[in-house]
N, C-alpha and C positions, 0 to 999 in steps of 0.2 A: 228127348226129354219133353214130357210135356208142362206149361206154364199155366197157373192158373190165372184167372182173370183178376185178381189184387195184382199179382207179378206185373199184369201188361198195364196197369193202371199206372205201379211205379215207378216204369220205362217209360210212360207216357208223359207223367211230372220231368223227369230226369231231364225227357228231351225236349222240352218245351224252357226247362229251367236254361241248358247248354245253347238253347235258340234264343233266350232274351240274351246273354251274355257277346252270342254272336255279333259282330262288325260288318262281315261277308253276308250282303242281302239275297243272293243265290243259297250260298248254307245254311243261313237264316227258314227261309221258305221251306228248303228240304228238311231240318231239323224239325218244322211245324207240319208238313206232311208225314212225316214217320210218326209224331206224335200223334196223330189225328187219327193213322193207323192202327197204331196201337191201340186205341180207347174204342176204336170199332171193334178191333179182335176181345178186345177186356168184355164189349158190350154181349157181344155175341158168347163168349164164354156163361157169359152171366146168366143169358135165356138158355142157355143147353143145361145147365146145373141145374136151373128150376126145372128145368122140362121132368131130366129125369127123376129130380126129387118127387115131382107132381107122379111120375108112373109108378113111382117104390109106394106111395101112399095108396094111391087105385089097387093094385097088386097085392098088398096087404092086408086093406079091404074086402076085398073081393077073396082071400084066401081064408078072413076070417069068416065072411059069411056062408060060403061053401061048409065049414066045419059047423054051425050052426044048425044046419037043415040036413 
């Protein structure tokens, strides 16, 4: 299943939320590493969705100017 990048934004809150509440400074650490995670993977979701929105734009462009000439 694939997650979008809100999805990993709000596992990323979650775990930062479950890491303040944490006691154990070991779990602690590891809760703020997977969080940290996530918001890379969210980040990177985020530049691939623009990428390909930016090609659907070019591609429609360029299909409309071909019909033109």
């Amino acid at each position: 299943m694939l997650y979008s990048p809100e999805h990993h934004l709000k596992a990323a809150r979650e775990l930062e939320q479950r890491a303040n509440r944490e006691s154990d400074p070991q779990k602690k650490a590891e809760l703020k590493e997977l969080a940290s995670q996530r918001r890379l993977v969210a980040k990177a979701g985020r530049r691939k969705v623009a990428q390909k929105a930016t090609e659907n734009v070019l591609s429609r462009a360029q299909k409309s100017a071909s019909r033109k000439t």
